[in-house]
N, C-alpha and C positions, 0 to 999 in steps of 0.2 A: 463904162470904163472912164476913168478921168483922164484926161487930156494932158494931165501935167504931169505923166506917170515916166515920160519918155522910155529910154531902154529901159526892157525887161525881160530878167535871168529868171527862167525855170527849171529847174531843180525836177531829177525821178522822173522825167519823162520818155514815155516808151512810146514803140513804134505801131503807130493806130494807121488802118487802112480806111475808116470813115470821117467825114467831116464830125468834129464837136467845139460848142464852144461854151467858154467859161466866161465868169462876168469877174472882172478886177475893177477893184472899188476900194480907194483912199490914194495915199502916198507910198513909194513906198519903191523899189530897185528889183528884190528878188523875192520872186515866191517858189511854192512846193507845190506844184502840179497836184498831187497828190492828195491833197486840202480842198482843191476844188470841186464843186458841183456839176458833171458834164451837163448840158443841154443840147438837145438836135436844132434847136433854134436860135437867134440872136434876137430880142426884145430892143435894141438899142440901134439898131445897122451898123453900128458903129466898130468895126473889127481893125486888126492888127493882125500879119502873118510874120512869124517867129519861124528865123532858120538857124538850125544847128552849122556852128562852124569849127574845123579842129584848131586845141589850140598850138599856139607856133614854139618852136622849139627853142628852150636855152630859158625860161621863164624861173626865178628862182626871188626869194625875200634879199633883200640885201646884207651881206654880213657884217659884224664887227668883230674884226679879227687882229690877235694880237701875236703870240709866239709861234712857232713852227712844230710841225709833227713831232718833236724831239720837243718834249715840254711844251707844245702847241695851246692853244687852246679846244675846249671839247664843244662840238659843235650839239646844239642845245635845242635844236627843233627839227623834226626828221623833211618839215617843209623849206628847211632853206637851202638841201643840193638833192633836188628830188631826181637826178640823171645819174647818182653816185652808186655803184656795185659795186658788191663783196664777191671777190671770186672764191670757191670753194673748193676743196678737196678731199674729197671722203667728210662733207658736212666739216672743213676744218680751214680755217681761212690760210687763204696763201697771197694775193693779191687784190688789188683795187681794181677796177673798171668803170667806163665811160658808156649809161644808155645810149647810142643816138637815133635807134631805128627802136620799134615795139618787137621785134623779136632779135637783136643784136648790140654786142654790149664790145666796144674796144681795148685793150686793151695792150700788154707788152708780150710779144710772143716767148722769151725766156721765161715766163710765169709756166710754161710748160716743161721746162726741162728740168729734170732732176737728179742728182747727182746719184749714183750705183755704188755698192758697197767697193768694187776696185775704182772709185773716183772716177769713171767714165760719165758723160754727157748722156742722160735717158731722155729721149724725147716721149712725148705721150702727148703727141697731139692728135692719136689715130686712136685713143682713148677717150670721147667725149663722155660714157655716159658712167665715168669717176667725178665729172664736174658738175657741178651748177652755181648758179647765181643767185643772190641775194639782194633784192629792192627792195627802197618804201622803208627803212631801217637807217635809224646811224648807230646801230650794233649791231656786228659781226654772230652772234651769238644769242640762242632763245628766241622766242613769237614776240614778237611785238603788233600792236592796231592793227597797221596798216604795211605789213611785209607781205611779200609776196617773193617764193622759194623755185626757180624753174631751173630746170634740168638743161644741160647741153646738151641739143644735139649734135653739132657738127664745129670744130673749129679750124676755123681759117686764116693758115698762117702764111704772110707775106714769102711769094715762093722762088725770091732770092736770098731769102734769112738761111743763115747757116748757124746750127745750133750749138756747132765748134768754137765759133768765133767767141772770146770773150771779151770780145770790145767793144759788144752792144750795138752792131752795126743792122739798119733796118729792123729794127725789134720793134714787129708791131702783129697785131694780130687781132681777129674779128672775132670774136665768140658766136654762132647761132643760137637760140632757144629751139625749145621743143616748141614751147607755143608764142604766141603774143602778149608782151606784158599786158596787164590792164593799166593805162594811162588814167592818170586822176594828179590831183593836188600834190600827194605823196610820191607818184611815181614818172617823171617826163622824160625828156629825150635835149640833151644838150645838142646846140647847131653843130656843123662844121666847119671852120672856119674856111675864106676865101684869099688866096694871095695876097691883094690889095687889101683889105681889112687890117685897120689899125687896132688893139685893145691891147691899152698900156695895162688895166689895170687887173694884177691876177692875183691868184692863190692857188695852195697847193691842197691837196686832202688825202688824207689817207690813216690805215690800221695800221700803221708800223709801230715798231719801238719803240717805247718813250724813255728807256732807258738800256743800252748796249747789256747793263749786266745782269737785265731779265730776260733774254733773248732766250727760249729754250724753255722757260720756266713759270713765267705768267703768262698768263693772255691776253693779248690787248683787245679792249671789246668796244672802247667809242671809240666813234670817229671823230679826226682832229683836223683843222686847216688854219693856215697859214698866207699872210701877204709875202709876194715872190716878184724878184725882178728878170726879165731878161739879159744877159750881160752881149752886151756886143762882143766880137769875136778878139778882137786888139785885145778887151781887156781880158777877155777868157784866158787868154793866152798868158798873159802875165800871172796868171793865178794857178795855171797850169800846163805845164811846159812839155806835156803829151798831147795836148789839145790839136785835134786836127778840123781846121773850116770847115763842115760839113753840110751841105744844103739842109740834110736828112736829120739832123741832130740842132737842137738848141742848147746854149748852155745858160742855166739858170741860177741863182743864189737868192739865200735869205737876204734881206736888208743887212744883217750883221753876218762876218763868215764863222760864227760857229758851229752854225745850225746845217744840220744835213738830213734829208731824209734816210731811211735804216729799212732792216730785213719787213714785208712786209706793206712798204708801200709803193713797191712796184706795180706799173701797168697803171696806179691811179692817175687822175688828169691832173695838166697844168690848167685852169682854167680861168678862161679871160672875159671879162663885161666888153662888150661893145658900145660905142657912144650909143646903141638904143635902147640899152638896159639890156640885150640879152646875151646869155653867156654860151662863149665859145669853147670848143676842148683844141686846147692848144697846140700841146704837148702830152706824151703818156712818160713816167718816170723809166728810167733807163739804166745807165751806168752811174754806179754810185749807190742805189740804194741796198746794195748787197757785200759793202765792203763793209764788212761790221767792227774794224779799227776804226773805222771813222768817225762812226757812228756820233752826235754830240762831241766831236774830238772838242777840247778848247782852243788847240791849235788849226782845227779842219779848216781851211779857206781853200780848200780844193773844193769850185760848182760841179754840180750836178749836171750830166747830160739826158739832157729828155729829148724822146722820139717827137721830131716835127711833122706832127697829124699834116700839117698843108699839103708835102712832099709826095702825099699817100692818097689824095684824095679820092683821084681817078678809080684806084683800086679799090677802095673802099665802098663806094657808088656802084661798081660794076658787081661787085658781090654780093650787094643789095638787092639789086635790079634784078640779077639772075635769081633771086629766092623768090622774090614775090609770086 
């Protein structure tokens, strides 16, 4: 082995119950297990024990990002929001989602209610297995490499939410998997953010509408994101004069107020880098992304309220915890 080899990533390695060892020879970071020579012996004494460790959540390429989901830009590598879900219904997209567990995917619990031919509120959250998920894709739509399609089993909806309310209050909801995603490069798990955690720096993502008067008629298939600010709640207020301070609810806007999110990219995340590079789910989209006047209004500067993930943590953790 050469000495000057420091860390070393092996690649395809499975789980062996005997001692074996390989000989690595030049320069070099990462090999393929797989290339190598086993031997029951070491000719050199000279060994290295290599431990698998998992990786940490919220890991993603960094973006460059310019317009908002409404004429956004299309996000261009399925590796740079590899924690991002397509929610699904009858194989037909309805909402975004947030991985943060290998079998649970967060998201907005109004992504389940749907309106009846006499305009009543239908819940179907006691219907998972109408749902699944979509990973590992920034299209909604068709196989791609590296997707991977799992079915709901069970969802879990915050259970003070009231599905009446149309004011977006507590809208939040856990999705189960059938099974466990397969974690890789294409498919992680975004953190969850903590109280005291500062992360100025966000964006939005999401399948929604890129234009109010295809609503119905095309289908939007990439995925788009957007740079997003927080507004403090004084200015909220000024910009919307229904606005109520709400622990549970942030209110959010484009840099410019034209831009809104539309039908579509609800439940996706608001999501935030941490000073240590890794990214947090903030917020899930909320009230606003289904008022389809607004959609791209030129006049809209009414912000978006998104569900504050911090408010929900507890509950979130405890529904984890009990699946395992």
């Amino acid at each position: 082995m050469d000495s000057s080899i420091g860390d070393v990533i092996l690649n395809n390695v499975t789980r062996m119950y005997n001692w074996y060892f390989v000989r690595i020879d030049g320069g070099g970071s990462e090999f393929d297990i797989k290339k190598f020579n086993l031997s029951r012996s070491c000719g050199s004494n000279r060994t290295i024990q290599l431990q698998c460790t998992p990786k940490t959540c919220g890991l993603s390429t960094v973006p460059t990002v310019g317009a908002y989901i409404i004429g956004g830009d299309v996000v261009q590598k399925e590796v740079q929001w590899p924690f991002m879900a397509a929610l699904m219904r009858h194989n037909k997209h309805i909402c975004g989602g947030t991985l943060v567990h290998e079998r649970f995917v967060l998201t907005a619990a109004h992504c389940f209610v749907f309106s009846s031919t006499d305009d009543k509120h239908r819940p179907m959250f006691d219907h998972p297995n109408h749902f699944s998920v979509r990973l590992g894709s920034t299209k909604n739509i068709g196989s791609t490499k590296h997707l991977q399609v799992i079915r709901v089993e069970k969802i879990h909806i915050y259970h003070l939410y009231n599905f009446n309310d149309n004011k977006y209050n507590l809208d939040i909801a856990l999705v189960e998997l059938e099974k466990p995603a397969t974690l890789n490069d294409y498919i992680a798990t975004a953190c969850l953010p903590k109280p005291e955690e500062k992360a100025p720096l966000c964006y939005g993502l999401g399948w929604g509408y890129t234009n109010i008067d295809d609503f119905g008629i095309d289908p939007v298939i990439d995925l788009r994101q957007v740079k997003l600010q927080e507004l403090d709640p004084e200015v909220c207020k000024t910009l919307d004069a229904s606005y109520v301070n709400d622990a549970t609810k942030l209110c959010v806007s484009y840099l410019t107020n034209s831009i809104k999110p539309c039908h579509g990219d609800s439940g996706g995340p608001l999501i935030c880098r941490h000073p240590s590079g890794r990214w947090l789910v903030r917020g899930l989209v909320s009230s606003g992304s289904d008022d389809y006047g607004s959609c791209a209004s030129p006049n809209g500067v009414k912000p978006t309220m998104f569900t504050n993930v911090v408010d929900f943590i507890d509950w979130i953790q405890t529904i984890i915890k009990s699946a395992k």
